[in-house]
N, CA, C and O atoms as a GROMACS GRO file, in nm:
protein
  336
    1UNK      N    1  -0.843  -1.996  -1.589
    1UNK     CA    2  -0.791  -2.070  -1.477
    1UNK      C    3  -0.676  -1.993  -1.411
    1UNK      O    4  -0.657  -1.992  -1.290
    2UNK      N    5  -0.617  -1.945  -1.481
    2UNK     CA    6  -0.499  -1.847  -1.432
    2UNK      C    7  -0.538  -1.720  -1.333
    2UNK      O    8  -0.507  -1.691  -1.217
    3UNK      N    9  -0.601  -1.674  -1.408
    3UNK     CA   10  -0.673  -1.522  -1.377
    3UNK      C   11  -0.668  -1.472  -1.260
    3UNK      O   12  -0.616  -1.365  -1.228
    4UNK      N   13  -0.747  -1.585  -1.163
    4UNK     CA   14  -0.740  -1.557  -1.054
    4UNK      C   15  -0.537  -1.534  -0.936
    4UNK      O   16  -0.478  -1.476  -0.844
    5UNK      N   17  -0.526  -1.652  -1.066
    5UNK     CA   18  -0.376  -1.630  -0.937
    5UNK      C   19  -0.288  -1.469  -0.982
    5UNK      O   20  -0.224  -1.397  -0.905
    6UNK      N   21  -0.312  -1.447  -1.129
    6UNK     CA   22  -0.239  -1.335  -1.156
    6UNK      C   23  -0.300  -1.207  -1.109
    6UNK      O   24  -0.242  -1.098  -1.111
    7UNK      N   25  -0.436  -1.231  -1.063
    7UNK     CA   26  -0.499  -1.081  -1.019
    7UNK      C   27  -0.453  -1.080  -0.868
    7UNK      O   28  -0.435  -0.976  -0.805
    8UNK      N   29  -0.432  -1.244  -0.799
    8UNK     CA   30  -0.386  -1.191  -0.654
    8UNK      C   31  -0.222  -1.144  -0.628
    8UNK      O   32  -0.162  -1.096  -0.531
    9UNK      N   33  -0.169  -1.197  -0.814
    9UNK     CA   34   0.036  -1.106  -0.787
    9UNK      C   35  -0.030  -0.983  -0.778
    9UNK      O   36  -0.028  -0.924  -0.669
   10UNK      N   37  -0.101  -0.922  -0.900
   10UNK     CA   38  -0.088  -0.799  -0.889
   10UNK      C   39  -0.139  -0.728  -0.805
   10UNK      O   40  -0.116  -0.607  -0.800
   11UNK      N   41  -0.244  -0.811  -0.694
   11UNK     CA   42  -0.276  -0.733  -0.576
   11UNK      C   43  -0.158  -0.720  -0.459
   11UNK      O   44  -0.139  -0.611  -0.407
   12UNK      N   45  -0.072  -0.848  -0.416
   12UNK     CA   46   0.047  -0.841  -0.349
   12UNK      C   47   0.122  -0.748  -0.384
   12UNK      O   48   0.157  -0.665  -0.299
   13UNK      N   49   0.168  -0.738  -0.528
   13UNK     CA   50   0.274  -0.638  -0.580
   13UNK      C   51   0.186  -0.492  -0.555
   13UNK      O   52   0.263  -0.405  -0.513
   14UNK      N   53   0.038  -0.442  -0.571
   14UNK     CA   54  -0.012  -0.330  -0.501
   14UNK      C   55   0.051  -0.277  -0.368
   14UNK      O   56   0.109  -0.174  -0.333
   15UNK      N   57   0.009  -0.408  -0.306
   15UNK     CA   58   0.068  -0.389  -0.142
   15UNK      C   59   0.209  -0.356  -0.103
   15UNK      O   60   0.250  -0.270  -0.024
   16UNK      N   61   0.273  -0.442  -0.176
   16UNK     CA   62   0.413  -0.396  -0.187
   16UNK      C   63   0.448  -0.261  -0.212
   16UNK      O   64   0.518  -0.191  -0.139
   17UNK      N   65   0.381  -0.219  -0.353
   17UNK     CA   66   0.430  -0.057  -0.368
   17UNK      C   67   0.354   0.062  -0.261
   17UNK      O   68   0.413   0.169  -0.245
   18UNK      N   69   0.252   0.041  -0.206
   18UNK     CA   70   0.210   0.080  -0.138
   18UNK      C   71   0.256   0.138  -0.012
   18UNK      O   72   0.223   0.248   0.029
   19UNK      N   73   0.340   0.052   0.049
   19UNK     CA   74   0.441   0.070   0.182
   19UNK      C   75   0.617   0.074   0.143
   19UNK      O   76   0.695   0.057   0.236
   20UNK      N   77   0.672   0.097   0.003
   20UNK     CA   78   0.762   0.086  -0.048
   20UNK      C   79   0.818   0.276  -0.016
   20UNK      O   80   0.780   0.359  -0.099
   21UNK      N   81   0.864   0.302   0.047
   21UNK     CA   82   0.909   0.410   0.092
   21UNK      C   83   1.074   0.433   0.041
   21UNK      O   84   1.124   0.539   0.005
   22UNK      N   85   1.131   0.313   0.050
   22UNK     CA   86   1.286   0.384   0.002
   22UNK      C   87   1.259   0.411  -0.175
   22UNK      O   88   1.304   0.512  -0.228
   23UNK      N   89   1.208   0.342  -0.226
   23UNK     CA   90   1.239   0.320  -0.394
   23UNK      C   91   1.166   0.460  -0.384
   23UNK      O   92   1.251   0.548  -0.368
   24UNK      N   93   1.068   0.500  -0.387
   24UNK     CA   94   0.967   0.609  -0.386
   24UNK      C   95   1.084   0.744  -0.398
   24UNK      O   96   1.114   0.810  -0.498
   25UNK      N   97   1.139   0.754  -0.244
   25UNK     CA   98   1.235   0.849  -0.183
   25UNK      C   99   1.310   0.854  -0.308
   25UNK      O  100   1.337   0.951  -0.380
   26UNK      N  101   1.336   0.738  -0.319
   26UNK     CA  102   1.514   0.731  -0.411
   26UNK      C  103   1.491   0.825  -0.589
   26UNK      O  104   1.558   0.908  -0.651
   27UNK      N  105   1.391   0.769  -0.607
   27UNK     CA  106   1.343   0.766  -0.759
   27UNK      C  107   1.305   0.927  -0.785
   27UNK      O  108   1.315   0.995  -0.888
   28UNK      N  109   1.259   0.961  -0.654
   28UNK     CA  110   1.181   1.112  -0.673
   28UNK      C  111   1.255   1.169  -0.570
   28UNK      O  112   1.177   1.258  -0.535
   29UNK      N  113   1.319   1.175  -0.523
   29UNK     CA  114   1.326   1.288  -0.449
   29UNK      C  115   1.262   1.350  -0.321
   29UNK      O  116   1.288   1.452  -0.257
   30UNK      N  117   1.197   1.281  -0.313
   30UNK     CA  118   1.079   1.314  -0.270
   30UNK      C  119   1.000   1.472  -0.288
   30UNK      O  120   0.957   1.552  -0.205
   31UNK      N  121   1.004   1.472  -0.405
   31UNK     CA  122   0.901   1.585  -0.435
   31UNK      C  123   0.803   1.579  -0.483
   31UNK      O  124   0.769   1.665  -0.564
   32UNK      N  125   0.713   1.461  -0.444
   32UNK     CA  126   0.586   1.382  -0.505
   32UNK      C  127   0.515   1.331  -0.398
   32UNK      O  128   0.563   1.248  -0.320
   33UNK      N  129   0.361   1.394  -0.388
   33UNK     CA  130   0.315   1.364  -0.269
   33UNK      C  131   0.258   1.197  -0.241
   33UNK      O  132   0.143   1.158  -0.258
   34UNK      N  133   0.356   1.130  -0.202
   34UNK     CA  134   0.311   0.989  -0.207
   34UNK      C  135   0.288   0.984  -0.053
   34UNK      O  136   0.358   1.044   0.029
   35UNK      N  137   0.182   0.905  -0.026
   35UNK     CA  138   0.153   0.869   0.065
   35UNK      C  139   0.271   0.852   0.251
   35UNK      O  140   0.267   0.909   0.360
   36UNK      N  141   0.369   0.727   0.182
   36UNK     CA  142   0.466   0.691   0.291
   36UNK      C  143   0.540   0.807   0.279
   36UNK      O  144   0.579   0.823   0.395
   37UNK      N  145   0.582   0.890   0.220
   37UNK     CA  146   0.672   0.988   0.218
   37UNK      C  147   0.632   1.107   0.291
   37UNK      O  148   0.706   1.175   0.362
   38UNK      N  149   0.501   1.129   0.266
   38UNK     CA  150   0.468   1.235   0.362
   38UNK      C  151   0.425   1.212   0.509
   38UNK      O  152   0.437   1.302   0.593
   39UNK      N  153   0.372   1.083   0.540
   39UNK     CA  154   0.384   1.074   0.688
   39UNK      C  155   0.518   1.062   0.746
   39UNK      O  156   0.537   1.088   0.865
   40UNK      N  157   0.629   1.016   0.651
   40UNK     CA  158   0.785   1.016   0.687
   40UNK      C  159   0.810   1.151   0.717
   40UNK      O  160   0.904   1.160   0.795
   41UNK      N  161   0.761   1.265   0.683
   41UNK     CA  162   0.758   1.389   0.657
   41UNK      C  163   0.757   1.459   0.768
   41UNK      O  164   0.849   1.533   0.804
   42UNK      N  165   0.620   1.434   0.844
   42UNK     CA  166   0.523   1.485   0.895
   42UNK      C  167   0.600   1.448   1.047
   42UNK      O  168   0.643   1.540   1.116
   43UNK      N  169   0.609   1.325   1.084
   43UNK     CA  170   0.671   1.261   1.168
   43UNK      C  171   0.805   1.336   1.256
   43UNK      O  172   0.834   1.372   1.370
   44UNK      N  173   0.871   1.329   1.088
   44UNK     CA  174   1.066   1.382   1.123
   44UNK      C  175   1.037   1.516   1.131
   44UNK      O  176   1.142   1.571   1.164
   45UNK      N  177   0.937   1.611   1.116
   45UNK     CA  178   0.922   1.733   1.137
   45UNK      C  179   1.011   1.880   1.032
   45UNK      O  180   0.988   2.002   1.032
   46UNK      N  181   1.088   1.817   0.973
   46UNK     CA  182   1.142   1.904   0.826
   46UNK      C  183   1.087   1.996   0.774
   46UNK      O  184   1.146   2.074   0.699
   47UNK      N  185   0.977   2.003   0.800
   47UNK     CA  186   0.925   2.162   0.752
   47UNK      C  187   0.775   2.165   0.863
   47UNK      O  188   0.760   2.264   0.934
   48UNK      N  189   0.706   2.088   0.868
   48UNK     CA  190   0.630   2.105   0.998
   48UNK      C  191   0.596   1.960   1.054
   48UNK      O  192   0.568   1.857   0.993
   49UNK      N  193   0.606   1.983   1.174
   49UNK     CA  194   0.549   1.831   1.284
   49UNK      C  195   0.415   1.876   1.335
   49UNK      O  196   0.367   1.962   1.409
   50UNK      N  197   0.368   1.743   1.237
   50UNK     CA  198   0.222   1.720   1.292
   50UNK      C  199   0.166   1.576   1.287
   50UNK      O  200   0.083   1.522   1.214
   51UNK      N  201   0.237   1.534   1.385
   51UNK     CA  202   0.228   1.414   1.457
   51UNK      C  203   0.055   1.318   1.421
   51UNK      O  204   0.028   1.199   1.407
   52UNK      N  205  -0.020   1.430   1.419
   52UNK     CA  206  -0.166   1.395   1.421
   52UNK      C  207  -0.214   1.374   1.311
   52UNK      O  208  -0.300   1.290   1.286
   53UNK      N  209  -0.156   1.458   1.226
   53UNK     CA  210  -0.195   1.429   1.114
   53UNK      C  211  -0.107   1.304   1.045
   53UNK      O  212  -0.159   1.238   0.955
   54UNK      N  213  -0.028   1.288   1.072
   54UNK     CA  214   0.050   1.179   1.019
   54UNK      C  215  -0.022   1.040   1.096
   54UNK      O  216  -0.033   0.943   1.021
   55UNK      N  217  -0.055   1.026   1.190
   55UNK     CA  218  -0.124   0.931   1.210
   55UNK      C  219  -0.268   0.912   1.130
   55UNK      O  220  -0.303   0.803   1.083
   56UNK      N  221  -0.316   0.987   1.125
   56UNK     CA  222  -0.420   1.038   1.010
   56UNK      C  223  -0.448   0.939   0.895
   56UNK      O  224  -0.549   0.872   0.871
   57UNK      N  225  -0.297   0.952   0.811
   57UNK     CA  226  -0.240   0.912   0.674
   57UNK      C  227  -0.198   0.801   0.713
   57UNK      O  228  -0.231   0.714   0.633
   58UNK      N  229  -0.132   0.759   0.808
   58UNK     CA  230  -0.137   0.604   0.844
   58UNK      C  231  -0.217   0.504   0.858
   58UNK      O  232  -0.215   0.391   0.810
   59UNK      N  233  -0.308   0.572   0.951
   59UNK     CA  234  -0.487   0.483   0.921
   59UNK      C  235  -0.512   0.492   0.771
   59UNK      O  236  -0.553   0.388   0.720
   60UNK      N  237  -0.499   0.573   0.710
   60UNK     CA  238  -0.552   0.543   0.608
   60UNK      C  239  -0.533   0.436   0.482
   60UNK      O  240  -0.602   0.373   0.402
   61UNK      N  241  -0.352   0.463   0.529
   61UNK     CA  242  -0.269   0.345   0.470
   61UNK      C  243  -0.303   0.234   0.534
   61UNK      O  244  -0.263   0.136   0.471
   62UNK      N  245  -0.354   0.209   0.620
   62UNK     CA  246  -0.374   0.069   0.703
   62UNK      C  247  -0.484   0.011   0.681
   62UNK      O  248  -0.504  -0.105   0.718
   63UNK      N  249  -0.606   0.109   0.594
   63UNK     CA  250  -0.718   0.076   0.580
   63UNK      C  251  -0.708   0.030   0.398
   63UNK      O  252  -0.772  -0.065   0.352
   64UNK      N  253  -0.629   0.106   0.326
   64UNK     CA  254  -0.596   0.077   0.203
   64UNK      C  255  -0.527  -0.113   0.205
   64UNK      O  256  -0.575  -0.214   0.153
   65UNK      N  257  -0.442  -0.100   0.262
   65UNK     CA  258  -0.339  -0.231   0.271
   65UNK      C  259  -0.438  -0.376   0.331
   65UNK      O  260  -0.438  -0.496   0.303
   66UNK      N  261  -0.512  -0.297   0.420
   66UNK     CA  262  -0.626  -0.410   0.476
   66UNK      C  263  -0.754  -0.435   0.364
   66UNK      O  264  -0.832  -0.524   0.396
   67UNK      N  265  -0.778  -0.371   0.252
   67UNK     CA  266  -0.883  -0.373   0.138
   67UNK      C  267  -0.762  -0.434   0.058
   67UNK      O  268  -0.822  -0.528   0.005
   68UNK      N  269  -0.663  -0.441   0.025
   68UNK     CA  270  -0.625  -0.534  -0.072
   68UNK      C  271  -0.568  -0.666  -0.008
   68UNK      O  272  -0.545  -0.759  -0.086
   69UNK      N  273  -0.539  -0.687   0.149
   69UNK     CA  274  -0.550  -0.849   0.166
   69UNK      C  275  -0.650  -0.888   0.165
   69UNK      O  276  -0.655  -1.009   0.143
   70UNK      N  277  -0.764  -0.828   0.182
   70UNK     CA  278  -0.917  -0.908   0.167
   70UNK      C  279  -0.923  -0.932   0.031
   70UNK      O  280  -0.916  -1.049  -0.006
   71UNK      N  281  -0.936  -0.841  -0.050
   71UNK     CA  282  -0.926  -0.878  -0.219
   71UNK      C  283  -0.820  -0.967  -0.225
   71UNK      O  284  -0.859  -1.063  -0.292
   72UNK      N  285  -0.700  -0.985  -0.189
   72UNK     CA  286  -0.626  -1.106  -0.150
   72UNK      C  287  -0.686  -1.236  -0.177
   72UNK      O  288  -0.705  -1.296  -0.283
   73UNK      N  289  -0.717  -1.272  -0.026
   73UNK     CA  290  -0.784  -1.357   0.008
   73UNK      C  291  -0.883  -1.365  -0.049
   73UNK      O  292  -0.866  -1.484  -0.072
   74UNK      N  293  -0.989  -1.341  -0.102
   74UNK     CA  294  -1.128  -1.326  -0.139
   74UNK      C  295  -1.120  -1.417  -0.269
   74UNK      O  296  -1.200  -1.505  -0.300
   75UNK      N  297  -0.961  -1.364  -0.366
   75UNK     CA  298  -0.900  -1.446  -0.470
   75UNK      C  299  -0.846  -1.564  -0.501
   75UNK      O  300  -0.854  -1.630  -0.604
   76UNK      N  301  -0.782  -1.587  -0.387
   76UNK     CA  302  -0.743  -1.703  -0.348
   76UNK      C  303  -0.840  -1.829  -0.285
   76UNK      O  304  -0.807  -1.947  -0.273
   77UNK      N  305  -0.930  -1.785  -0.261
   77UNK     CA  306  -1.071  -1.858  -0.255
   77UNK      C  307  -1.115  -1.921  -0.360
   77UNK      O  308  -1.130  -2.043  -0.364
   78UNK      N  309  -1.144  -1.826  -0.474
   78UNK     CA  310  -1.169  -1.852  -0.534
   78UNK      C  311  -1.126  -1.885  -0.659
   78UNK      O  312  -1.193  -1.901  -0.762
   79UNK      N  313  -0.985  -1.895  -0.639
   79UNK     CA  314  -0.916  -1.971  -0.753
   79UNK      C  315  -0.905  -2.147  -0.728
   79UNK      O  316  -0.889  -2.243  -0.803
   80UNK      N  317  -0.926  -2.127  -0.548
   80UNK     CA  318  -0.909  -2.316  -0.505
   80UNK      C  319  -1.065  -2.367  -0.527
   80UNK      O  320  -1.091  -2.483  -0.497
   81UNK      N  321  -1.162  -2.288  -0.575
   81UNK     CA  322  -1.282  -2.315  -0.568
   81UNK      C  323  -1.378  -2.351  -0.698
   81UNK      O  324  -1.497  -2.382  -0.695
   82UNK      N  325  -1.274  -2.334  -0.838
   82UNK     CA  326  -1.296  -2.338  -0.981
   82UNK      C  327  -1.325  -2.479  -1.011
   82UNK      O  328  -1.267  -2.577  -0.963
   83UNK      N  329  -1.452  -2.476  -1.122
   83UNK     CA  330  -1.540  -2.630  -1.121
   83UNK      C  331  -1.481  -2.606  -1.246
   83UNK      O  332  -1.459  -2.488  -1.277
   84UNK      N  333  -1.447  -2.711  -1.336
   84UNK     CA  334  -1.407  -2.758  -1.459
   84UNK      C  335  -1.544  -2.802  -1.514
   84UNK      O  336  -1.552  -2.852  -1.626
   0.00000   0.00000   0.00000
């Protein structure tokens, strides 16, 4: 009965770390190719600007973040939907 609500924290808390850019920065340095850090990268131009490609890595993040509110939702369905 639980299951469902604890698989949709740990999908929120996914999402969360997912777009979590300062803790990332802070923790590493950024010398770890994480996702938000390198379109932060790419953007501010610090070693090369490539605008295009950083949009690139953003869709992609946008397509990642949009597959776990559907798994989201999809959970939350089906936790209000449990027959005893």
């Amino acid at each position: 009965m639980l299951t469902p609500a604890l698989l949709g924290t740990f999908v929120i808390l996914l999402a969360n770390a997912l777009g979590a850019y300062a803790t990332v920065y802070a923790l590493t340095t950024g010398n770890f190719n994480v996702l938000p850090i390198r379109i932060a990268a790419m953007v501010a131009g610090d070693i090369t600007l490539d605008p295009n490609m950083a949009s690139a890595l953003a869709m992609i993040l946008v397509g990642l973040m949009t597959l776990v509110t559907v798994v989201h939702q999809w959970l939350l369905r089906r936790s209000y939907h449990v027959t005893r």
